[in-house]
C-alpha positions in Angstrom: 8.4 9.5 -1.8 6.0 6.8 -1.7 4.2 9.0 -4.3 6.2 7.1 -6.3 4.3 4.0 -6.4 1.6 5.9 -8.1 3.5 7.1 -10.8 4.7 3.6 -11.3 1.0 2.1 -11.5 -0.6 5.1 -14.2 2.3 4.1 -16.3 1.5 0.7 -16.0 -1.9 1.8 -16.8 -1.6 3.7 -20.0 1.1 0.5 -21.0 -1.7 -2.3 -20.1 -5.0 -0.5 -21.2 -4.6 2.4 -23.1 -6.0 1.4 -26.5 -3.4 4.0 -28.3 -0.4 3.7 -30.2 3.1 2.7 -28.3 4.3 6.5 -29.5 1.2 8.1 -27.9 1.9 6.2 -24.8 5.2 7.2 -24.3 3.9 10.5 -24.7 1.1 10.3 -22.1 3.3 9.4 -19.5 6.0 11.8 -20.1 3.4 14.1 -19.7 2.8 13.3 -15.5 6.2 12.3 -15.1 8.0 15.0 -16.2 6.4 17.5 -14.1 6.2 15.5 -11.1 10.3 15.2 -11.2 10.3 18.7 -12.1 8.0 19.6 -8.8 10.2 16.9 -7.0 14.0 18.5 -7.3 12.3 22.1 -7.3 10.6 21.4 -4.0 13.6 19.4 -2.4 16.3 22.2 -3.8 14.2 24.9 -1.9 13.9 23.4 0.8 17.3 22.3 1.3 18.5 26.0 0.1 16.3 27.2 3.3 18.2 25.0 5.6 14.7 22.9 6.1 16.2 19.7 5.4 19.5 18.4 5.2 18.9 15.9 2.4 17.3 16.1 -0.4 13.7 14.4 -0.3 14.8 11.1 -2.4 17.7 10.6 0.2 17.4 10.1 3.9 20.0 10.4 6.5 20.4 6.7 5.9 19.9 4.3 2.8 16.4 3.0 1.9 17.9 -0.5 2.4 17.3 0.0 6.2 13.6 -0.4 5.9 13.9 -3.1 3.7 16.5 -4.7 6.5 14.2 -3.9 9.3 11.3 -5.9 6.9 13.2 -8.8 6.8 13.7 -9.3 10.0 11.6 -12.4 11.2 12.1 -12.6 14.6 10.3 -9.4 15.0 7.7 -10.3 12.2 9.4 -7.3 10.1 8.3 -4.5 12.5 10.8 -1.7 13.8 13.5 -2.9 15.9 16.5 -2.4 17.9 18.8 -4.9 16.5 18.4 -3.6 12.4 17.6 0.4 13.9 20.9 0.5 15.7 22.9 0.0 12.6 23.0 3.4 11.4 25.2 4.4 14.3 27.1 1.5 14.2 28.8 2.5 10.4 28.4 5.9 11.5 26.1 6.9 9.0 28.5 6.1 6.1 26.3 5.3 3.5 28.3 2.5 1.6 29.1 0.6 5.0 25.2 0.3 6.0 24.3 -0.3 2.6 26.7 -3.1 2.3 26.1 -4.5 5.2 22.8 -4.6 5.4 22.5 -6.5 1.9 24.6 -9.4 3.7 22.1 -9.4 6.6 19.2 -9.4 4.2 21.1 -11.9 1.9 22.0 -14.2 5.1 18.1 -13.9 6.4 16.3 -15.0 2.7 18.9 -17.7 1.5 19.7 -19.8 5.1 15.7 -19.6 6.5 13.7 -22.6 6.0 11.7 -21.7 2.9 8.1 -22.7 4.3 9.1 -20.6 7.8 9.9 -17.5 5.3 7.0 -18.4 3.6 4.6 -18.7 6.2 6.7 -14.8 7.7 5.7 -12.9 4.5 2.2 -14.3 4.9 1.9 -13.6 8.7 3.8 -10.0 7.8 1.0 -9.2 4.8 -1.7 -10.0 7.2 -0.4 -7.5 10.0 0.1 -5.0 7.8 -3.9 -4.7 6.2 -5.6 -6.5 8.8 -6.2 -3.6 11.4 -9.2 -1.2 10.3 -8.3 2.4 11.4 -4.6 1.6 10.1 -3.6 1.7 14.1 -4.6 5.5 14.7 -6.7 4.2 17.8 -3.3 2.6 19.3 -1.4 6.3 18.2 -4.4 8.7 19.0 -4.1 7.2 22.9 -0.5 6.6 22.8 1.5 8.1 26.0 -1.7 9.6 26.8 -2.8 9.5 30.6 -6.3 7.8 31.2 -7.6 10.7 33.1 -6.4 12.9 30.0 -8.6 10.9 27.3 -11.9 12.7 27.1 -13.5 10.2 24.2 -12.0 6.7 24.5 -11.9 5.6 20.6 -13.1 2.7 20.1 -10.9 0.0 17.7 -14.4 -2.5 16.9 -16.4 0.4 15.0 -13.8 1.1 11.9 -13.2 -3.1 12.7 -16.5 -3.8 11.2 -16.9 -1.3 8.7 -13.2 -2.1 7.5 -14.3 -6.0 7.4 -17.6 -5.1 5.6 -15.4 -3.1 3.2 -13.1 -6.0 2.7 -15.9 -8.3 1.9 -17.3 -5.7 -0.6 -13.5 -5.4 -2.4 -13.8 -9.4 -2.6 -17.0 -9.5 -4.5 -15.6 -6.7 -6.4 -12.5 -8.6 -7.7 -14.6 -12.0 -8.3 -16.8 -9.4 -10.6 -14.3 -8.0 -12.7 -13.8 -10.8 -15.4 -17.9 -9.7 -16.1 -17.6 -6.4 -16.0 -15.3 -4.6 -18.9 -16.7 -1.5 -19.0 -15.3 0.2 -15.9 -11.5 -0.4 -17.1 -10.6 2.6 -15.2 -10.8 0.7 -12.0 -8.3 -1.6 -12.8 -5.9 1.7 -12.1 -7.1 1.5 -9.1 -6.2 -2.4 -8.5 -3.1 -1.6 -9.8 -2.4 1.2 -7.2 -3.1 -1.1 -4.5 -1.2 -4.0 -5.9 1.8 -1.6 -5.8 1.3 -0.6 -2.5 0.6 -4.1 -1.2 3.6 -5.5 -3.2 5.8 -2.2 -1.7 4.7 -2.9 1.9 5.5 -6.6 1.8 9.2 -6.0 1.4 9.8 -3.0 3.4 9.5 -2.5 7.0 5.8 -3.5 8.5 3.4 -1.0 10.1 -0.2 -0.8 10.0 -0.4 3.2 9.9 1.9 3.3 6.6 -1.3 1.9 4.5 -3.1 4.6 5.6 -2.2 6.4 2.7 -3.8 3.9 0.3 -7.1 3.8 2.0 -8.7 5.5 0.3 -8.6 3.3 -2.6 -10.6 0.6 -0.5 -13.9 3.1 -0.4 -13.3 3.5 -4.6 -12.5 -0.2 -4.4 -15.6 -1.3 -2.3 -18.4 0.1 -5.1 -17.3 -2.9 -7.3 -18.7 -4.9 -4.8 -22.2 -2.9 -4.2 -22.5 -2.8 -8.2 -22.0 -6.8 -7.9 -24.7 -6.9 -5.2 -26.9 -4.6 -7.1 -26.6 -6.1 -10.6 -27.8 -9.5 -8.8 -30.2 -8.2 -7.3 -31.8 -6.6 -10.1 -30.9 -9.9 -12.2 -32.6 -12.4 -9.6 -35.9 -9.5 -9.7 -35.6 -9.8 -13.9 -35.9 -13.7 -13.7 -38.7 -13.3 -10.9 -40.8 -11.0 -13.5 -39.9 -12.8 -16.5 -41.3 -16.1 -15.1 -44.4 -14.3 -14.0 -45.0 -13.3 -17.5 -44.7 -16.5 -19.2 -46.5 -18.4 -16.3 -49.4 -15.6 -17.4 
């Protein structure tokens, strides 16, 4: 379902950049979203028909609210825990109980916390969730694993560095992209992971649910070698053109 995030940023997209009229617009996006909600009810109908799941795929066996519950929860800097996970079985599952009372925790946590301590949370939480390079899969791939078992002990400070070279590359990218209007197709891109970003700050934090955005960072990152490259090939201009003159 997070597939919706995407939909969300290419209509954002066509809205912000696409150079057509608002009619044409409309049209363009009608024309993804339509068939993905198609795909969506046919897929979860199926399944549900074939007594795969229980739900359909847009509603759990409990209300999206509990992640966002479990997000807000400070004292465990917004990770899974017991306290918000237990109360599913406390309203027995009834929907309109754990939805209502989870908005009053939520509601209680945001209005009565000291603004700079929910402040300085949200930062803290944003920083767990993207600062970790292979998204946690070293922590999962050796997780209840025996150390006799592992065969290849994966290394965390490899995909470490390449993710912080990456980061640094995304950087010079972004400082680059008031020069640079001919690639407006990234800014989809930057919109994608804006969504995601923006998604992951308010739900429930774990490093190996931005995995599925990663792949926008390698996209991301070639902003920041056409940066490098373009001054590079500026600074070696300036070079031969003061050669000339000086000749």
């Amino acid at each position: 379902m997070v597939a919706v995030i995407m939909v969300i940023a290419y209509a954002m997209y066509i809205l912000i950049y696409s150079k057509d009229k608002i009619a044409t617009k409309i049209r363009n996006i009608a024309l993804y979203t339509i068939p993905y909600f198609i795909l969506l009810f046919l897929v979860s109908f199926t399944l549900q028909n074939l007594k795969i799941t229980e739900f359909p795929l847009w509603k759990g066996s409990e209300p999206k609210i509990t992640n966002i519950l479990k997000g807000t929860n400070i004292e465990n800097h917004g990770r899974w825990n017991k306290e918000d996970a237990s109360i599913v079985e406390k309203y027995n599952y009834d929907y309109e109980e754990i939805t209502e009372a989870s908005e009053e925790i939520i509601k209680e946590r945001l209005t009565t916390t000291p603004p700079l301590k929910l402040i300085g949370f949200y930062i803290k939480k944003f920083a767990l969730q993207w600062s970790v390079g292979d998204f946690e899969g070293t922590l999962w791939t050796k997780s209840d694993v025996p150390d006799e078992d592992i065969i290849v002990d994966v290394s965390q400070e490899i995909p470490q560095i390449i993710y912080t070279f990456m980061m640094i590359l995304i950087f010079l990218g972004i400082l680059n992209r008031k020069n640079n209007k001919e690639t407006q197709e990234m800014n989809l891109f930057y919109i994608i992971l804006y969504g995601y970003g923006f998604m992951y700050l308010i739900t429930e934090e774990q490093g190996r649910y931005s995995y599925i955005v990663s792949w926008v960072f390698v996209i991301l990152a070639i902003e920041g070698i056409n940066f490098l490259l373009n001054k590079k090939n500026t600074k070696k201009f300036n070079e031969n053109d003061k050669l000339e003159n000086v000749v």
